[in-house]
C-alpha positions, 0 to 999 in steps of 0.5 A, a space after each residue: 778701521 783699528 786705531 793703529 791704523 787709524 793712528 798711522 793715517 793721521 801720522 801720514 796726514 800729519 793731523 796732530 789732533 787726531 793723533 793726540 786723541 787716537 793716542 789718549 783712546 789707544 792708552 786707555 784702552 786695557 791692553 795698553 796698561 800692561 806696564 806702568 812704564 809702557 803706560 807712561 810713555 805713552 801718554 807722554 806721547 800724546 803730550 809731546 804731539 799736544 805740546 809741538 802744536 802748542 807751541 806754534 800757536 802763537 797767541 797765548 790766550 789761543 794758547 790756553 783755549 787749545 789746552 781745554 780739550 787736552 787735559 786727559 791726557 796730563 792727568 792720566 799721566 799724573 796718576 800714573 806718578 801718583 798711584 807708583 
């Protein structure tokens, strides 16, 4: 299965971790980085879908924990203003 494709199932799904991380994969990938703008908006794309999760925990120690496996997708977005 592509990960567009798979992409679409786990939005149908409504499997937000799936989607996040299909999303961070498919954003690394070469073909995606055609433009730095294009490149942006979608790791902001993963980054909206990790923050909604976030937001409806409502522990802030459990919180936190759900960051720890998510931060490819902020620090490639902060190289992407770094390296402008």
């Amino acid at each position: 299965m592509n990960s567009k494709l798979a992409f679409a199932q786990a939005k149908k799904l409504e499997t937000r971790e799936e989607q996040w991380k299909l999303s961070t994969q498919w954003f690394k990938s070469k073909s995606l980085w055609t433009t730095r703008k294009g490149a942006e908006a979608n790791y902001r794309k993963a980054i909206s879908i990790i923050e909604t999760t976030r937001s409806e925990i409502q522990l802030s120690a459990l919180r936190v924990e759900f960051l720890a496996d998510k931060r490819d997708a902020y620090d490639a977005l902060i190289r992407r203003y770094l390296i402008r």
